[in-house]
PyMOL CGO cylinders between C-alpha atoms (Angstrom):
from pymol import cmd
from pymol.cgo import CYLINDER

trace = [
    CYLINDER, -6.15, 2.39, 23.28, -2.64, 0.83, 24.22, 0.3, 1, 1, 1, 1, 1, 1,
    CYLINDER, -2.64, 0.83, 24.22, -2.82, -1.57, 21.63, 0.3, 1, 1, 1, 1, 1, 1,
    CYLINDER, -2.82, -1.57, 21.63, -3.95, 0.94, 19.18, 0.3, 1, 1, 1, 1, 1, 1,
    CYLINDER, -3.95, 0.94, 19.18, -1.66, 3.19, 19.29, 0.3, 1, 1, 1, 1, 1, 1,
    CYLINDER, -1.66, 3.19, 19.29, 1.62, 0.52, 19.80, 0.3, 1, 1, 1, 1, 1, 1,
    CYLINDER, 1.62, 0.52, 19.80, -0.10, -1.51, 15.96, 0.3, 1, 1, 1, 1, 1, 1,
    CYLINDER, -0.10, -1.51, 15.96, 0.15, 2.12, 14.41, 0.3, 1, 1, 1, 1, 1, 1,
    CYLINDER, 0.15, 2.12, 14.41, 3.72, 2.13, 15.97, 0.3, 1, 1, 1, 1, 1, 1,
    CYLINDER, 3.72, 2.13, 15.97, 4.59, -1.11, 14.71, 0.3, 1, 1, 1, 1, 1, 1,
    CYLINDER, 4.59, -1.11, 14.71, 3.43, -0.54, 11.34, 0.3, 1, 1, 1, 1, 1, 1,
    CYLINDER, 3.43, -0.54, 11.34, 4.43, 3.03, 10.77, 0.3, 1, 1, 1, 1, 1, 1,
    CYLINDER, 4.43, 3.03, 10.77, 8.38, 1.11, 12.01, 0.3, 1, 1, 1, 1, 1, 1,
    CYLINDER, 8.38, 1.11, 12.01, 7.74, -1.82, 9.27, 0.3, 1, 1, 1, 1, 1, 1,
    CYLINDER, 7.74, -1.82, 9.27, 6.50, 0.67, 6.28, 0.3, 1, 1, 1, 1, 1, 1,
    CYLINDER, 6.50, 0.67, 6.28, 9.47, 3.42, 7.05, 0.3, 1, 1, 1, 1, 1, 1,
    CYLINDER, 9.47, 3.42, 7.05, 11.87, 0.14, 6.87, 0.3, 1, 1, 1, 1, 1, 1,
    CYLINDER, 11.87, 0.14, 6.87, 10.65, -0.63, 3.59, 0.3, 1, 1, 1, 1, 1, 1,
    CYLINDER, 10.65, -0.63, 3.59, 10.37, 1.90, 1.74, 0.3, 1, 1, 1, 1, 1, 1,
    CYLINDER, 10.37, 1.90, 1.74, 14.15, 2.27, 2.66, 0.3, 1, 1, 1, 1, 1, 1,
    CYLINDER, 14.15, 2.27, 2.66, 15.35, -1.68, 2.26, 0.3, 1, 1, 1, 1, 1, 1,
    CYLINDER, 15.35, -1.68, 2.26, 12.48, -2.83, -0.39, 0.3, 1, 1, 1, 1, 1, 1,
    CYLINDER, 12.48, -2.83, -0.39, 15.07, -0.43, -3.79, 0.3, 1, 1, 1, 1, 1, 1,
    CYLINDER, 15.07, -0.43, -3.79, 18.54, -2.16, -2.67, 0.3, 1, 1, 1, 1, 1, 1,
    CYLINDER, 18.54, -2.16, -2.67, 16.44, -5.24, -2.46, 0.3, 1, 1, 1, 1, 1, 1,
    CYLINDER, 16.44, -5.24, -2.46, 15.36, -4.85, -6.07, 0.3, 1, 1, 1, 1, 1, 1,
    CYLINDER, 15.36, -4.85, -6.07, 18.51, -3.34, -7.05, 0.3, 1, 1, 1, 1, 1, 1,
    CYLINDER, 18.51, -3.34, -7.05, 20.51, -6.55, -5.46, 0.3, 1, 1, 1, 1, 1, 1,
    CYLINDER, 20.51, -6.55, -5.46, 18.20, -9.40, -6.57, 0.3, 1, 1, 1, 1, 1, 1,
    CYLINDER, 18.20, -9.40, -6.57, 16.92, -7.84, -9.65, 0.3, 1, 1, 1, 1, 1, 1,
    CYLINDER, 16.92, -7.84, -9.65, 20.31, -6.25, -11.30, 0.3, 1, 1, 1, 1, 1, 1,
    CYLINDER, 20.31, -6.25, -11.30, 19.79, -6.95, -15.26, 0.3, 1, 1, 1, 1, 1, 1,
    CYLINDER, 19.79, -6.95, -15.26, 16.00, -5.70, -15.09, 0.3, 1, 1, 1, 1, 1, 1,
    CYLINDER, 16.00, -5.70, -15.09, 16.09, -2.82, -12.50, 0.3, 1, 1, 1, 1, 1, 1,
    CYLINDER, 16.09, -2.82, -12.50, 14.65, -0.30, -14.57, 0.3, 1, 1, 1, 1, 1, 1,
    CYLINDER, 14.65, -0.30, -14.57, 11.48, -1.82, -14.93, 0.3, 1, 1, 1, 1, 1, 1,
    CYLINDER, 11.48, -1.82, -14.93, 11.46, -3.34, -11.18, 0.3, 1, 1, 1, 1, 1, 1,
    CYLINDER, 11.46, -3.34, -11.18, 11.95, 0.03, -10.14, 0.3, 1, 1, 1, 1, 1, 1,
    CYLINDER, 11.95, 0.03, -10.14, 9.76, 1.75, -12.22, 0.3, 1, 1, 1, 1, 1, 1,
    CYLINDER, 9.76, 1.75, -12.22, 6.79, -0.99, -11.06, 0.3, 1, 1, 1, 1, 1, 1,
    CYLINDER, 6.79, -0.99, -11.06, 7.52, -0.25, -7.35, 0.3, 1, 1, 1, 1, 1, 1,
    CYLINDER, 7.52, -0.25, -7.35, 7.05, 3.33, -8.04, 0.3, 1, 1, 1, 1, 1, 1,
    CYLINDER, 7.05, 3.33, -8.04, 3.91, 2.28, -10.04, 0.3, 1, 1, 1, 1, 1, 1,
    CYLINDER, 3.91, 2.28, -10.04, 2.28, 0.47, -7.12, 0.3, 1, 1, 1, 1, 1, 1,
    CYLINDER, 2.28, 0.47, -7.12, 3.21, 2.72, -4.64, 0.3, 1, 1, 1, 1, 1, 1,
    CYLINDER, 3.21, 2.72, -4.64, 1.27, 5.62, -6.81, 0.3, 1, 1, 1, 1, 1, 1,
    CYLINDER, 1.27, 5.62, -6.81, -1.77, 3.55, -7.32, 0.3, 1, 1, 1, 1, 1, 1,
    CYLINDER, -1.77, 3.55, -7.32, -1.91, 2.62, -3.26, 0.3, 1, 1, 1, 1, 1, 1,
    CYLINDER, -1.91, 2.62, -3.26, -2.16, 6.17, -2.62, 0.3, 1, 1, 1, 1, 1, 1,
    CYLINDER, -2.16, 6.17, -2.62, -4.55, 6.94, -5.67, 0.3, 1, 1, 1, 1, 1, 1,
    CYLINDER, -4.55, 6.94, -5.67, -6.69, 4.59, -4.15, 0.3, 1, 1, 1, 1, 1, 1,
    CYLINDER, -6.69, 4.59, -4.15, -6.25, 6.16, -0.55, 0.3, 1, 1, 1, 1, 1, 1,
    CYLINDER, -6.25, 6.16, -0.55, -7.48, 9.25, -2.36, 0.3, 1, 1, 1, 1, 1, 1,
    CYLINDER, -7.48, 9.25, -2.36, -10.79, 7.96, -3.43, 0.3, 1, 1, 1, 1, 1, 1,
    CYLINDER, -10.79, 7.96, -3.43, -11.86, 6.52, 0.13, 0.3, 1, 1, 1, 1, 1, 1,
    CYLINDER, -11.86, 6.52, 0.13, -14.20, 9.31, 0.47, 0.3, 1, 1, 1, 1, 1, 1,
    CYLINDER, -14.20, 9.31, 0.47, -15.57, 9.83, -3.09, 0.3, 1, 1, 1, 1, 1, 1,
    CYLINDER, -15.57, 9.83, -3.09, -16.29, 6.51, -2.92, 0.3, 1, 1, 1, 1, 1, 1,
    CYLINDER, -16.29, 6.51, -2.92, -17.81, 6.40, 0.74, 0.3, 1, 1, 1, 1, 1, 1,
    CYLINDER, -17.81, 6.40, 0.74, -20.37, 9.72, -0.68, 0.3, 1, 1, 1, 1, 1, 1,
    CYLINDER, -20.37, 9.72, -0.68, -21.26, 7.39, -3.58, 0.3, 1, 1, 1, 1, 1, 1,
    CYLINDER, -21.26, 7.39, -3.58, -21.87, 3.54, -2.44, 0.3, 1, 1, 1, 1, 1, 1,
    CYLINDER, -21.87, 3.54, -2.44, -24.71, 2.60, -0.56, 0.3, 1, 1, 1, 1, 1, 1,
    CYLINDER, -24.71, 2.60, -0.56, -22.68, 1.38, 2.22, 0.3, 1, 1, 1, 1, 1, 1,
    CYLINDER, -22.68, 1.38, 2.22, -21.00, 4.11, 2.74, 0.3, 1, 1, 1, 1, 1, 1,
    CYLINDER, -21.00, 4.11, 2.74, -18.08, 3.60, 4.46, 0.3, 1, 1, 1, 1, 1, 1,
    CYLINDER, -18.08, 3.60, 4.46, -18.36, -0.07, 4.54, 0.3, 1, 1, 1, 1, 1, 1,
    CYLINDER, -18.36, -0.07, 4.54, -18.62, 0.18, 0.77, 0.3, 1, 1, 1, 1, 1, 1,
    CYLINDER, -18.62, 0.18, 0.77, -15.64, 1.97, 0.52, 0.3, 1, 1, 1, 1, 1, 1,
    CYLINDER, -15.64, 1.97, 0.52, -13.34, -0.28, 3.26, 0.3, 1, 1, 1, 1, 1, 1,
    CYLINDER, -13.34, -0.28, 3.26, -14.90, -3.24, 0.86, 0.3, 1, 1, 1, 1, 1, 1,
    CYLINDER, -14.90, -3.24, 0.86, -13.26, -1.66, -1.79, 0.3, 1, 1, 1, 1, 1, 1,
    CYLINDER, -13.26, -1.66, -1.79, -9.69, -0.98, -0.13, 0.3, 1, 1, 1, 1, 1, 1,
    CYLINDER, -9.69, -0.98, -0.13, -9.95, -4.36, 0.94, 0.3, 1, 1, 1, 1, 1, 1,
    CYLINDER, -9.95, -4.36, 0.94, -10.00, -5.64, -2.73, 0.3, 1, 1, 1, 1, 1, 1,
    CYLINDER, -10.00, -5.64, -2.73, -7.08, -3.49, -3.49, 0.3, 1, 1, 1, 1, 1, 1,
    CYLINDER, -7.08, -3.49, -3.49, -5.40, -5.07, -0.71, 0.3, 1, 1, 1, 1, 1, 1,
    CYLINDER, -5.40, -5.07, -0.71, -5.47, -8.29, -2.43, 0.3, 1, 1, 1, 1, 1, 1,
    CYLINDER, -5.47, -8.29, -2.43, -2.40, -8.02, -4.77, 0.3, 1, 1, 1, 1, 1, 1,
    CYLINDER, -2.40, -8.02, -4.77, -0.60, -7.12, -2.21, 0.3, 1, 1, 1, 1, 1, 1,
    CYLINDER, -0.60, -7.12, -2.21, -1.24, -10.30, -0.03, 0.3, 1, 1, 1, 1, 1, 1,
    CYLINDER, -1.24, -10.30, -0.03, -0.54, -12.33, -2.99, 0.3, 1, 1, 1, 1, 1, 1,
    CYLINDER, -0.54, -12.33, -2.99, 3.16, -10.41, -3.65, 0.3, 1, 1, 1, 1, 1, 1,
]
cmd.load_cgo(trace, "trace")
């Protein structure tokens, strides 16, 4: 339970840092486009939520279930690993 509970820790520390560093990141490395940088962060962000949103839908309509819907979080998980 430890370790659960210290992971969420650790990963609720690394996503607040983020979302704080990730736009004077964009801003700094990306100057002459950071209208559209920004406005595809914001994109991506929105569609990781959407897709937090459907979880359940999703879960009621697969015939796994809920391992139908984690396979299907897991696929949006994939552009991320390759950013």
């Amino acid at each position: 339970m430890a370790a659960l509970f210290g992971g969420t820790l650790l990963l609720g520390i690394a996503i607040a840092c983020g979302n704080v560093l990730l736009p004077g990141l964009v801003k700094e490395y990306f100057r002459p486009h950071f209208g559209l940088m920004a406005s595809l962060y914001s994109s991506l962000l929105s569609m990781g939520t959407a897709a937090a949103g459907i979880s359940i839908p999703l879960a009621v309509r697969l015939p796994g279930g809920w391992r139908g819907s984690l396979a299907c979080r897991a696929a949006w998980a994939f552009p991320a690993l390759l950013a």
